[in-house]
Structure formats: C-alpha cells, structure tokens
N, C-alpha and C positions, 0 to 999 in steps of 0.2 A: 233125441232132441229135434226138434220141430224150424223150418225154416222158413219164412218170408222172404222171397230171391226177386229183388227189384231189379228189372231193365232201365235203366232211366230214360231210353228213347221210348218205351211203352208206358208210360203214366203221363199224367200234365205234368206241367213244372210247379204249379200248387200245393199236388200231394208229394210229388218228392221234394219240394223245402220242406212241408214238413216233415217227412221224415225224417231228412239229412239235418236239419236244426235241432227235431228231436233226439237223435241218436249222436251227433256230435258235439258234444256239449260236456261239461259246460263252458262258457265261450266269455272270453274278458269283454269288459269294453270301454271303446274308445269315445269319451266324447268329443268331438271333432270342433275343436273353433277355426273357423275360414274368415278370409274377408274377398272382396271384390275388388275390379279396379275403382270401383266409383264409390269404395267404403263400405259398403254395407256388411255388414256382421253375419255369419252365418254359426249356429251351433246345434250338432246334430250326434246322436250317437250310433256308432256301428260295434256290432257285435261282430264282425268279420274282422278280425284283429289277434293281433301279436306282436312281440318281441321275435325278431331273427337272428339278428349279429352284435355283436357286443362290441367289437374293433373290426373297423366304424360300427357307430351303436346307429342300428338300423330298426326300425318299428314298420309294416305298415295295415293297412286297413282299406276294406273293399265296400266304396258305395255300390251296391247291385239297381241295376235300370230295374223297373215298378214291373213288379209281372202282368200285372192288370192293364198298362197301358203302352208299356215301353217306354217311358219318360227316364231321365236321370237329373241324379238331385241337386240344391244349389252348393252342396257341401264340392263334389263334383268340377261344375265350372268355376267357382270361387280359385281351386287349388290350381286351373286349367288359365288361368289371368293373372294370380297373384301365387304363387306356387309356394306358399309357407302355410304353417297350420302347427296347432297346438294339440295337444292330443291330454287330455283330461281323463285322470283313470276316474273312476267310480266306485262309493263304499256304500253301506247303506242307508245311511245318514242322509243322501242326495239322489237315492233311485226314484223316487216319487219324481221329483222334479226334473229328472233327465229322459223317462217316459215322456214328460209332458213336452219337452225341447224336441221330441220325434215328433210332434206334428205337423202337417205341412201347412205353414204357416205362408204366407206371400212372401217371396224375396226380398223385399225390403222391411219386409218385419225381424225386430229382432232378438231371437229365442232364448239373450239371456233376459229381456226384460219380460216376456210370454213364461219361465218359468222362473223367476225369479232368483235368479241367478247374478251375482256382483262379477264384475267385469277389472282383472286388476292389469294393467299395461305389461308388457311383453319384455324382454329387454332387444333381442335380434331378431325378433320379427314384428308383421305388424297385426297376426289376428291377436284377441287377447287372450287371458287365461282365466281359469274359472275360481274366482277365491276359495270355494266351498268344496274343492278338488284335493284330494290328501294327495298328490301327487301330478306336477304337469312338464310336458316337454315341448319345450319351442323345437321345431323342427323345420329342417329344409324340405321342399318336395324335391326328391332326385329323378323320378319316374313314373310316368302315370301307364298301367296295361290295362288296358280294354282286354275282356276273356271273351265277350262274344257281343254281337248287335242285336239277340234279341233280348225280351222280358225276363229276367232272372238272372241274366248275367252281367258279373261282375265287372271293375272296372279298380286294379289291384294299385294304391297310392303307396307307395315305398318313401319314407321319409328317413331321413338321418337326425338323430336329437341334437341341435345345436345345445343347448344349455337345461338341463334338468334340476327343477324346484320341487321339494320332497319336504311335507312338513313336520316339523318335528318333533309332533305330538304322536305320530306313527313311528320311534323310536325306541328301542328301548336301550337300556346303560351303556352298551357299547356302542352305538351308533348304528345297531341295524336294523334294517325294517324289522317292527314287529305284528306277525299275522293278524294277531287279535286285537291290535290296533288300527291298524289297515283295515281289517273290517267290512272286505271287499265282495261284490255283488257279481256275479255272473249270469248272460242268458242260457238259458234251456230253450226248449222248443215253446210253442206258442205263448202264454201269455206268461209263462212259469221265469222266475229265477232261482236264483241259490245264493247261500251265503256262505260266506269261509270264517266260521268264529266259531269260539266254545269248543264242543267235542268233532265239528265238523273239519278242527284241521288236526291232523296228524303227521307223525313223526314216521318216515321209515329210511331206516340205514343205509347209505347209499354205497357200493362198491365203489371203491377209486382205484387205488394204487396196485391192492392187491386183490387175487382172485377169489370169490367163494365157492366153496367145493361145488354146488349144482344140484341138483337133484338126484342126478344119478351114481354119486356117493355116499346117498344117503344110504345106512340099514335098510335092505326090503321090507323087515318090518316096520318102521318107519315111514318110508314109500304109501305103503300100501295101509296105512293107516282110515280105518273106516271114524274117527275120530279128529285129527289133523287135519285140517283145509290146505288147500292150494298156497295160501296166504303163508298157513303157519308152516307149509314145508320150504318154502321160498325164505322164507325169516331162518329160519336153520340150515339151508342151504348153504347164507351168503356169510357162513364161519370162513375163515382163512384154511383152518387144519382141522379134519374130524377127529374130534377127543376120543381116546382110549376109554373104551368098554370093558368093565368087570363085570357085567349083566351075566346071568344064566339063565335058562331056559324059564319059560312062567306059563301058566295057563292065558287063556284070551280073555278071562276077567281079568287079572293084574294087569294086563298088559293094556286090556280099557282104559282101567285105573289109571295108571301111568299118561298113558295120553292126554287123557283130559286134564290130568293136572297139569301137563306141561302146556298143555291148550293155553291155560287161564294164567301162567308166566309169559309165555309168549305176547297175550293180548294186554301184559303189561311191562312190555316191555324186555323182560328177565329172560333175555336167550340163554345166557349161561348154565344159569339153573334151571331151566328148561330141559338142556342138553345133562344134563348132570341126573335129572329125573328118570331122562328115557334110558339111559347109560346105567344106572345103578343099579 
C-alpha cells in the first residue's frame, strides 16, 4: 500500500484544505443565523461543525479567515457584538439555497432574502430561524477561539442550545428522529456533497453494556478468511459468547462455500445464522 505523507508546513494552505476537506468528510452543516448590533441579519453556512456535549448541550462551528485574503466573515463579528445564533441543520430539500446564502453578499444585505429563505422569530434570542430548516437551535454564544491570525484559520464558536425546534414531519411513531426523513446533506471536499437517505444509511450494532469477543477469538479459520472482510469479521466479533462448534474438518472449497454464504447473511443483517453457517 502506497502513501501520500503531507507536511502541512511544506504545501500552501490551498492544497492542504483541500486535502483535509477532501479526506475529512463528511462534515454536517451549520447554517448560521447572526444579527448585529445595529440589526442586520446575517446567514451563512459552515461545514466546520458539530455536536460535543449533551449536559449542557454544547454545538459549535468555525468561521475560518478567507485564505485568499485574510479577512473574516460577518457571521464572525455579528456573534463577537451580539453573542447568540441559531444554528440551522440542513436536508436536501434546502442545499440549493444554502450554497447560495454562502455568498458574499454586503453586510447589510440579507441572505435570507438573497436565497430565499423565510425568516420565523426566535423565542431567546434575537437572530432568526430558518422556516425551511427540519431542525434549529437558538443558542447562547459561550466562547469565541481564534486558532490562528492567519488565512485559513479558524476562529471555534462554542454555543450552548438554549431551546431546540425539531420538526415533526422528521419523526417517526415513537417520536424519534427518523434518518430518511431528516433527509440530511453533508459537505465533502470541493464542490461535492452527500446525502444520508435510502441505502445510504445503515444499521450497525453498537456494543454497550456488554463486551464482543474481538477478533482475536475469532476461529483462525475465520480470521484469516480470504472471503470475509474486515466489516464482516468485526459484525461477528461483536457476539457477547463464541457459539459451540460441531464443525469438522472440510476441504478450502466447502469452506469458501461456507463463507460466502455467511458473507451474504451478515450483509443482511443475520449474524446469527451467519455464525450457525461457519459453525456447522
């Protein structure tokens, strides 16, 4: 296997965003409503975003200074005057028009009317929220970090969610988010996004309470499966107790055989009988 070994003091800061936007991804994002002291509306979105803490439910998002000129943006000073902000998740219903709220528009122009965007009032703060948003959080700003002074660097807004409005047509019968309602959009590197719907979102088991055997409980023949991927020996892995084996010895055709069929349980799901397969 072949490597690309980036310095980041030896390239510009051009080519490593793109690398680092290309390779870290893909990246939620925030559309950012601000206001000013003198009112004016700001909305802009950053893909430099997350959730961090739950209690207190903590979000934040890094407007990065222009690398082309070193400037930073009005989302930036808005929050640096008036320290609240809404944070607008995005589906794809509304990536069109949140591309188009990234332009740089004049400061006192205002980006929900530039992409056409309805403006619905706040309840604890004062930027607004974006109707057209399956999801917004009025937020306090708690701390603004400058990461550096020149072009490319960040400038990290840590917000607390005062009150979160979650619509509830992204629901499903029990009252929780549902994926393929949500319907959600994320950037990639340059002009690319992704969507999380249909076969794009998936299911995988999570360990909690109890432990899964590992890898290295696994049968060697198992292990060392030139049929089983990394994927499917981690999905059999993460059993609690390796099941008893009544197996007997096979040639490496049956035992192909074998694999692959549990291949095609595993990719749906059917660890059990999966394990039952390679076992028998």
């Amino acid at each position: 296997m072949s490597y690309l070994t980036i310095d980041p003091k030896e390239v510009t800061t051009p080519k490593l965003q793109a690398y680092l936007q290309g390779v870290i991804a893909p990246r939620p994002i925030a559309l950012a409503s601000t206001i000013d002291a003198a009112g004016n509306v700001n909305l802009s979105p950053f893909s430099f975003f997350n959730l961090f803490s739950t209690n207190p439910p903590i979000i934040a998002f890094s407007p990065s200074r222009r690398v082309r000129d070193n400037t930073t943006k009005h989302s930036l000073h808005n929050v640096m005057e008036v320290p609240e902000v809404v944070v607008n998740i995005v589906n794809y219903a509304m990536v069109e028009q949140t591309s188009l709220a990234s332009c740089e528009y004049p400061k006192e122009m205002n980006e929900f009317t530039k992409a056409g965007f309805t403006e619905l009032p706040s309840v604890k703060v004062k930027p607004p929220r974006v109707a057209e948003s399956p999801a917004s959080f009025e937020c306090l700003v708690k701390q603004v970090v400058p990461l550096g002074d020149q072009g490319g660097a960040g400038n990290l807004i840590i917000c607390e969610i005062l009150l979160a409005h979650i619509n509830k047509d992204i629901l499903n019968e029990q009252g929780e988010v549902d994926p393929q309602k949500l319907d959600a959009v994320a950037r990639m590197g340059g002009d690319y996004y992704c969507r999380a719907h249909d076969n794009n979102i998936f299911v995988v088991p999570k360990p909690n309470t109890k432990l899964g055997i590992g890898f290295d409980q696994l049968p060697l023949s198992i292990r060392r499966s030139k049929i089983l991927s990394g994927n499917d020996l981690a999905r059999l892995a993460n059993i609690y107790v390796l099941p008893h084996s009544s197996k007997t010895s096979e040639d490496n055709h049956d035992e192909e055989r074998l694999h692959q069929a549990a291949k095609e349980l595993l990719a749906q799901g059917r660890v059990e009988e999966a394990w039952k397969i390679l076992l028998s």
